[in-house]
C-alpha positions in Angstrom: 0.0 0.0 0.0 1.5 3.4 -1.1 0.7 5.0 2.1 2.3 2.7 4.1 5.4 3.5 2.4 4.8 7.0 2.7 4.3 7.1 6.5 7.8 4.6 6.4 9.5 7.2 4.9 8.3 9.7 6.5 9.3 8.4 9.9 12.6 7.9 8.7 13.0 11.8 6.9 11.4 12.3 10.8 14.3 10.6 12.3 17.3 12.5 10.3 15.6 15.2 12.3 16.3 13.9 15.7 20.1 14.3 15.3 20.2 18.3 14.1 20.5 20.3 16.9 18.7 23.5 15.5 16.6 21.9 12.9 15.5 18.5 14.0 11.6 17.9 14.2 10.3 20.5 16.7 6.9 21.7 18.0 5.2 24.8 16.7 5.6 28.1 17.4 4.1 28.7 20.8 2.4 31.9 22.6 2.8 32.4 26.2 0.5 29.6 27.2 2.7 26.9 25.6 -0.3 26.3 23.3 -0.1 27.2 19.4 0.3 31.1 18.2 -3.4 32.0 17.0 -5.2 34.6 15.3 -8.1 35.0 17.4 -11.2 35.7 15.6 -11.5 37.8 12.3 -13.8 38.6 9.7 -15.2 35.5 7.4 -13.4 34.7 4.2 -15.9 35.8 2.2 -15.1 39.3 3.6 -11.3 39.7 3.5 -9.3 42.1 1.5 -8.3 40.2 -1.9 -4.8 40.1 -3.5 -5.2 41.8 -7.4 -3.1 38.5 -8.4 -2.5 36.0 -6.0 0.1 34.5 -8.5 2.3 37.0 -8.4 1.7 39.4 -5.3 1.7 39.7 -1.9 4.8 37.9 0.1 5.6 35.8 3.4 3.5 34.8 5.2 2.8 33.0 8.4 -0.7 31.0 8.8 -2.9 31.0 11.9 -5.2 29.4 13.0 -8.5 31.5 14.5 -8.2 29.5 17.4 -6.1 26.4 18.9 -8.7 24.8 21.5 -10.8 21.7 20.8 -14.1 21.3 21.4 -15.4 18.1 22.7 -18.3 16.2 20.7 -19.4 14.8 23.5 -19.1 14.8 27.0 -18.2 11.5 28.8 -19.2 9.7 25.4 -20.4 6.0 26.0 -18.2 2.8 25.6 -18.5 -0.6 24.9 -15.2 -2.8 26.8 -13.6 -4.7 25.7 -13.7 -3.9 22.3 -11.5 -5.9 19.5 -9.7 -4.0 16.1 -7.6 -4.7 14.0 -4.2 -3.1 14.4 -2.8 -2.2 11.3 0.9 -2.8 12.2 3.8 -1.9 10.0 4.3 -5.6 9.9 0.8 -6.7 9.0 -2.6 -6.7 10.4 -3.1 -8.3 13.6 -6.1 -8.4 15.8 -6.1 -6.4 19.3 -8.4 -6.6 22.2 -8.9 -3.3 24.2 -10.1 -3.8 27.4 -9.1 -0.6 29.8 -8.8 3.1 28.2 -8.3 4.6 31.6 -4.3 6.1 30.6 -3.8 6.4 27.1 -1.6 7.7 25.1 -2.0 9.1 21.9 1.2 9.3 19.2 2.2 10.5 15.9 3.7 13.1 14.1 1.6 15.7 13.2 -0.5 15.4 17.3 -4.0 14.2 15.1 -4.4 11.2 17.2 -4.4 12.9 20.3 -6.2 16.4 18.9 -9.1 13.6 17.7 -8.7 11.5 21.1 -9.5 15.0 22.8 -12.4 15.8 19.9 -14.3 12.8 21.0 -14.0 13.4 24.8 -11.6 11.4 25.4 -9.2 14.0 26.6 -9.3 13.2 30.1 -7.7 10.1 29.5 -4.3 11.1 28.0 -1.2 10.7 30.4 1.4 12.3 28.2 1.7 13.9 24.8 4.4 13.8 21.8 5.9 16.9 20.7 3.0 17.6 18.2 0.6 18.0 20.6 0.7 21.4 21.9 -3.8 22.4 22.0 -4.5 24.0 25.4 -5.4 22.0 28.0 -2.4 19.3 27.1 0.7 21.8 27.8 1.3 20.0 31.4 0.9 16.8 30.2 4.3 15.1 30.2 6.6 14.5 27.0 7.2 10.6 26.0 9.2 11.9 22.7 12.6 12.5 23.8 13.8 14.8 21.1 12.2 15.3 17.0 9.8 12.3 17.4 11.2 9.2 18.9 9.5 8.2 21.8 10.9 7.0 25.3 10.5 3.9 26.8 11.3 4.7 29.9 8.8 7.8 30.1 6.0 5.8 28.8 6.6 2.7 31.1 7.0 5.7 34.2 2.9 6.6 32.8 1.9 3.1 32.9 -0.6 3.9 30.0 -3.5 0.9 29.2 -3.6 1.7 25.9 -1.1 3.3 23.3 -2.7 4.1 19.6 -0.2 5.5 17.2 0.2 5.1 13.3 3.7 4.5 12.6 5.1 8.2 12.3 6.4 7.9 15.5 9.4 5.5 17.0 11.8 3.7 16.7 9.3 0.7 15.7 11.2 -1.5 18.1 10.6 0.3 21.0 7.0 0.0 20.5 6.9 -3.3 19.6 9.2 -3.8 23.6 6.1 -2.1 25.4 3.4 -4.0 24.0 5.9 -7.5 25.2 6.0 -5.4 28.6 2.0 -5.9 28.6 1.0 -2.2 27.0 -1.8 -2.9 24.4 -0.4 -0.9 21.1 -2.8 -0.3 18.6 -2.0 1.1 15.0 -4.6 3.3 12.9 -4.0 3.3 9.4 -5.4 6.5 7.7 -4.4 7.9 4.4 -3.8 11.8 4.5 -6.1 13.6 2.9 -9.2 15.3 3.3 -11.2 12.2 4.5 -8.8 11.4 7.1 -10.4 13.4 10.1 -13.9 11.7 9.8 -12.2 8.4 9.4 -9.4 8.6 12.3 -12.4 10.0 14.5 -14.3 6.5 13.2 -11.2 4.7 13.7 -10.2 6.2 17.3 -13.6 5.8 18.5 -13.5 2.3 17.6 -10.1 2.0 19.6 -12.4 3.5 22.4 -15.1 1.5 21.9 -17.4 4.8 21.5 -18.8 4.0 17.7 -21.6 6.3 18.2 -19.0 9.4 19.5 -16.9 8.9 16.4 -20.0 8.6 13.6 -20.9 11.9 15.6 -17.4 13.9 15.2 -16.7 12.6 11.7 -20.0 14.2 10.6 -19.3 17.0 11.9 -15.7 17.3 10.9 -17.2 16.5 6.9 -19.5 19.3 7.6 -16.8 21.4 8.8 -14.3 20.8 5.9 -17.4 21.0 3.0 -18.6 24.0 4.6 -14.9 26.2 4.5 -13.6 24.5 0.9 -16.3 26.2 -0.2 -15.5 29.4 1.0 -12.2 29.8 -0.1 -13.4 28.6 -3.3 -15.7 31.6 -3.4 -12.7 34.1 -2.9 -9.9 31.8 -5.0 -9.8 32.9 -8.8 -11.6 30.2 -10.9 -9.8 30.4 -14.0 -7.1 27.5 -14.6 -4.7 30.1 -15.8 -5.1 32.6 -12.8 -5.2 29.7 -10.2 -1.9 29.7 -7.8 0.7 27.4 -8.8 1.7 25.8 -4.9 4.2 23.2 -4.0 4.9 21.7 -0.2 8.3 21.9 0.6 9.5 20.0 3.8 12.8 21.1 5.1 14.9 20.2 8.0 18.1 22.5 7.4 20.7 21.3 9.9 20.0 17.6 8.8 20.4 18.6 4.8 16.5 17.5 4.6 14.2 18.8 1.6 11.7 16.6 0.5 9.2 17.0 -1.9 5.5 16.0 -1.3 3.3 14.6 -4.8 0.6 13.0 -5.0 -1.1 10.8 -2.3 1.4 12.4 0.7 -2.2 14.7 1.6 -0.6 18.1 0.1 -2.1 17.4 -2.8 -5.6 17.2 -1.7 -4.6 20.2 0.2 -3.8 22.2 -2.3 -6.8 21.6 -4.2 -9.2 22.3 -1.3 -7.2 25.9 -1.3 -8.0 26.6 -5.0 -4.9 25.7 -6.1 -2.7 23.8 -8.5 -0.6 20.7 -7.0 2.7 21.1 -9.2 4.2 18.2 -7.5 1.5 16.3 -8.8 1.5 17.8 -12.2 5.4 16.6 -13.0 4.4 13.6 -12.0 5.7 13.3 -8.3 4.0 11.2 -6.2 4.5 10.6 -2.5 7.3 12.2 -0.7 10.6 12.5 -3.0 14.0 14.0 -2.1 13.8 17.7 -3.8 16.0 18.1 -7.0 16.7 21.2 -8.6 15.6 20.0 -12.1 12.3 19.3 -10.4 11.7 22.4 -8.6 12.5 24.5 -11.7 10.0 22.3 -14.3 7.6 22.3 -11.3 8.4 26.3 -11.3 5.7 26.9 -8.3 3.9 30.4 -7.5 3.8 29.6 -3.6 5.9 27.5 -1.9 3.7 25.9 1.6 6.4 25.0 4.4 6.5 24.3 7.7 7.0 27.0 10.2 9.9 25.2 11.8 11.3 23.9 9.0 11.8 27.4 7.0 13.2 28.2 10.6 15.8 25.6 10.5 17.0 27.0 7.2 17.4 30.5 7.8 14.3 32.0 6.8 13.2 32.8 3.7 16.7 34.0 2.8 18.5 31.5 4.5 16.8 28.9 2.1 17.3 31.0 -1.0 20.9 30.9 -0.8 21.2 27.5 0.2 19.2 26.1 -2.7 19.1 28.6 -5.7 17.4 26.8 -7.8 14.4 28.1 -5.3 15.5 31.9 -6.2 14.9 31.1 -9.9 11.6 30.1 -9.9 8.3 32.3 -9.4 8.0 31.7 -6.1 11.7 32.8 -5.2 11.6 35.6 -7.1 8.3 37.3 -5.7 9.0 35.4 -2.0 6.0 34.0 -2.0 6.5 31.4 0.9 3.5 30.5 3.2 4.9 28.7 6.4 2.1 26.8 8.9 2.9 25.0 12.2 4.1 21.6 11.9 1.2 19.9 13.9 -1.5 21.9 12.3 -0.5 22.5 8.3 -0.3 18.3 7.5 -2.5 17.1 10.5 -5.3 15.5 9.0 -7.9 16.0 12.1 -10.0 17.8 14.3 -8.6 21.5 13.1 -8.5 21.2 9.7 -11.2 23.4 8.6 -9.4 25.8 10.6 -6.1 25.2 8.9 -7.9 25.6 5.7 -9.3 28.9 6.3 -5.5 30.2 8.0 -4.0 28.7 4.7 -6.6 30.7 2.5 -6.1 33.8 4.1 -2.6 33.6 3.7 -2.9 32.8 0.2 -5.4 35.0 -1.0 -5.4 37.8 1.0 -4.1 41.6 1.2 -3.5 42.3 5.1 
């Protein structure tokens, strides 16, 4: 399966991180509270100021979301223990019986596990965090990833957890694979990115839970959610195929020597298309995440280039990364600096705050202020 490949690589690119000291895998950008930098609320999309030519003007930009904090579906949602899924291990499929969800902890790369674990109501049940998971109301939980995103055995045998879901972004594998033979039930969710991931990893979660009913309730709402906003910034994003934004995700880790490209099926592509735009990855033919050449970047010749915030941090900034790959500098997006950077657990996350991550993406995008 193509994503399983993806989220294999995508642990490892994860893993050159942990060695950098500036630029390995980091949390977002934080405000005072240790939670998320936000916007706080604004007008609707439908009433922002426009760019004349969202191709060519405006400059760099920084996306925020209105708001960081999660909203609960339900409150105390029911359960049905013990409950049996299948775990979709790296390894194969295996069959898992859940019986106790009393201390759980919820891992992967991009914090969607635990920011859906929270969106069902199951928030009171999470004994730790990973580095990705940063909403308010988890900043005193305690850190099981030791540094980027490996995870520590001794600080998750110290929690004594019931119940550890993850999805294979997150490791070393063998470490996980140690505390479910120390008597942890480990159970893997298997979602490909992409717009339908947050209703399915609520289904999937809740199953883990044994909550069908909570999850069927949160992945309607999150479909509503996400139908609802794609269609707003399609109201404000030009329709014509020549005037739409040419956009490319970059994923850099500087200190490490990291920049990956993400094509088609890696989730930027569906992205990009919910933000009225053109996947150029996808239109040379890139598919997955692929080590960035120059002769791609410049046939791929993007308008915007989408990073993440700590990433284009690790590099310099926006001029730290022109000069250390000029090949950037020579296409449209290099010349006009028309970069767009998004915290690493919200931009890619694939859950509860989508929508939101949408809208902060569009505004960026598309608008004058």
């Amino acid at each position: 399966m193509l994503f399983r490949a993806a989220r294999l690589r995508l642990a490892a690119i994860a893993a050159v991180g942990i060695v950098a000291v500036v630029a390995g895998c980091t949390a977002p950008p934080t405000g005072a509270s240790g939670a998320p930098e936000v916007a706080g609320p604004r007008p609707p999309l439908a009433e922002i100021a426009l760019l004349d030519n969202p191709r060519t003007d405006g400059a760099e930009a920084t996306a925020l979301i209105a708001d960081a904090a999660i909203t609960p579906v339900a409150e105390d949602p029911a359960q049905t223990l013990p409950v049996t899924v299948t775990s979709r291990d790296l390894d194969g499929d295996r069959e898992v019986t859940v019986e106790a969800t009393d201390r759980v902890l919820a891992l992967d790369i991009a914090g969607s596990i635990a920011a859906t674990t929270w969106a069902l109501g199951f928030g009171d049940r999470l004994v730790g965090r990973d580095v990705s998971t940063t909403f308010p109301g988890t900043d005193e939980l305690p850190l099981v990833t030791s540094s980027g995103h490996a995870v520590s055995s001794e600080a998750i045998l110290a929690l004594r957890p019931d119940l550890i879901i993850t999805d294979g972004t997150v490791g070393p594998t063998d470490v996980l694979v140690q505390l479910r033979e120390a008597g942890i039930t480990v159970v893997y969710v298997d979602v490909e990115p992409g717009l339908d991931a947050p209703a399915q990893l609520a289904r999937d979660v809740a199953a883990v839970f044994g909550a069908a009913e909570a999850g069927e309730l949160l992945a309607t709402e999150l479909d509503a959610e996400l139908a609802a906003t794609v269609a707003e910034v399609a109201a404000i994003a030009p329709s014509a195929p020549d005037e739409r934004v040419r956009i490319l995700f970059l994923y850099l880790r500087g200190a490490s020597g990291v920049y990956y490209l993400f094509g088609e099926e890696s989730g930027a592509d569906e992205l990009i298309e919910a933000l009225g735009g053109v996947d150029v990855a996808g239109e040379i033919g890139w598919t997955g995440l692929r080590p960035m050449t120059d002769e791609a970047l410049i046939a791929a010749n993007p308008d915007l280039i989408l990073v993440m915030s700590s990433g284009l941090e690790s590099v310099g900034g926006v001029d730290g990364l022109l000069a250390e790959k000029p090949a950037i500098a020579l296409t449209e997006a290099g010349q006009n600096r028309r970069f767009v950077d998004m915290a690493d657990g919200e931009v890619l996350s694939f859950g509860p705050r989508t929508p939101l991550a949408i809208d902060a993406l569009a505004r960026a995008i598309y608008g004058a202020d």
